[in-house]
C-alpha positions in Angstrom: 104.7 94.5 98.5 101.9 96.2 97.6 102.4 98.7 94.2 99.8 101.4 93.7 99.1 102.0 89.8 96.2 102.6 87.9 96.2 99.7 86.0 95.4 95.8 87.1 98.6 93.5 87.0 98.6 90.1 86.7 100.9 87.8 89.3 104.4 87.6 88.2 104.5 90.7 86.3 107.8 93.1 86.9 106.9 96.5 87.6 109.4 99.9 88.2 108.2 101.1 91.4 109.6 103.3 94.5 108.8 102.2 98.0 107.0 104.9 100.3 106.2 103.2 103.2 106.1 100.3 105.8 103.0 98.6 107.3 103.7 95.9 110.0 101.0 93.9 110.6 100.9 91.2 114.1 99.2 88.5 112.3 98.3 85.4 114.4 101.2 86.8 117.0 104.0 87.7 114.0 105.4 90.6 112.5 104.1 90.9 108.5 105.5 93.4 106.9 103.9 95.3 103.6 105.6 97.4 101.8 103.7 99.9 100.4 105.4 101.3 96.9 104.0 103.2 93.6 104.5 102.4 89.9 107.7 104.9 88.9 105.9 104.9 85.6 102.1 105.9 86.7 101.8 109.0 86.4 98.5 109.4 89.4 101.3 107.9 92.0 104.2 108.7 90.6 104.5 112.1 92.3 104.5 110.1 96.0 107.3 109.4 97.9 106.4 108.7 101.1 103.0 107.8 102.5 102.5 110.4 104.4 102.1 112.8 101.4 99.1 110.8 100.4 95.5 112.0 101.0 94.7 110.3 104.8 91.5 108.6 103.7 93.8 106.9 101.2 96.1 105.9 104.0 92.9 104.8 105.9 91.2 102.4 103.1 95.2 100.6 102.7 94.8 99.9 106.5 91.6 98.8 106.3 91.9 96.2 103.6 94.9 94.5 105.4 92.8 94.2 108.4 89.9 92.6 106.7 91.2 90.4 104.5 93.3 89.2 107.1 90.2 89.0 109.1 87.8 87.1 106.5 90.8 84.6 107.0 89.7 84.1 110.8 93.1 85.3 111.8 93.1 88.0 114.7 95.7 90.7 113.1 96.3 94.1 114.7 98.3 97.2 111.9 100.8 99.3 113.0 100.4 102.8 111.5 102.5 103.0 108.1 106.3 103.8 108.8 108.4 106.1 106.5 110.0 105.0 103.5 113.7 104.8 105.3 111.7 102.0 107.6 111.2 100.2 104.5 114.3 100.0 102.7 116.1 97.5 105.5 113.1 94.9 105.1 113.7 94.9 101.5 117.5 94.8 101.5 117.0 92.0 104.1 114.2 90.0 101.6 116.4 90.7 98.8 119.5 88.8 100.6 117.5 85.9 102.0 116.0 85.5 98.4 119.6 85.1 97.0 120.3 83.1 99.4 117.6 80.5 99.0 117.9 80.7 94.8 121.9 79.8 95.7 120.8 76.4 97.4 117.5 75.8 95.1 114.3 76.0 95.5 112.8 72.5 96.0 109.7 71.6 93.2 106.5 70.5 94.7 105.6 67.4 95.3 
């Protein structure tokens, strides 16, 4: 998921945010999904709820930095255009439930 806010965040940090959108990505022949979501509490993205309300060169730049970090990694990677928000929400519910899932068995430690 990537949250749009104003300010940096480190890893591991909870944030309130609202999802607008859906990027799928074909990455090395596989779907990759990105959700694309704004801090609830930030009040330059706040006022978004769905992508397409955002200014298209916006919409553009989050395109092109999937595609070239992806890219710098030597993987060939092709992006969908971004989906509506209601595209979104199953992918999450789905993440959310396979997440459960996996905390009910344990996660294994590295070795």
């Amino acid at each position: 998921m990537l949250v749009l806010c104003q300010e940096a965040v480190v890893p591991l940090t909870l944030i309130h945010a609202r999802a607008i959108g859906l990027m799928t990505m074909i990455d090395s022949g596989k779907r990759d999904h990105k959700i694309i979501a704004v801090a609830t509490q930030d009040p330059e993205f706040n006022s978004y709820h769905e992508a397409a309300e955002m200014p298209e060169h916006r919409l553009s730049m989050l395109r092109r930095f999937f595609l070239d970090y992806k890219q710098l990694e030597g993987k060939a990677v092709e992006v969908d255009e971004i989906q509506p928000s209601k595209v979104a929400l199953p992918i999450i519910d789905d993440a959310l439930a396979r997440y459960s899932q996996q905390r009910r068995k344990g996660f294994s430690k590295p070795h």
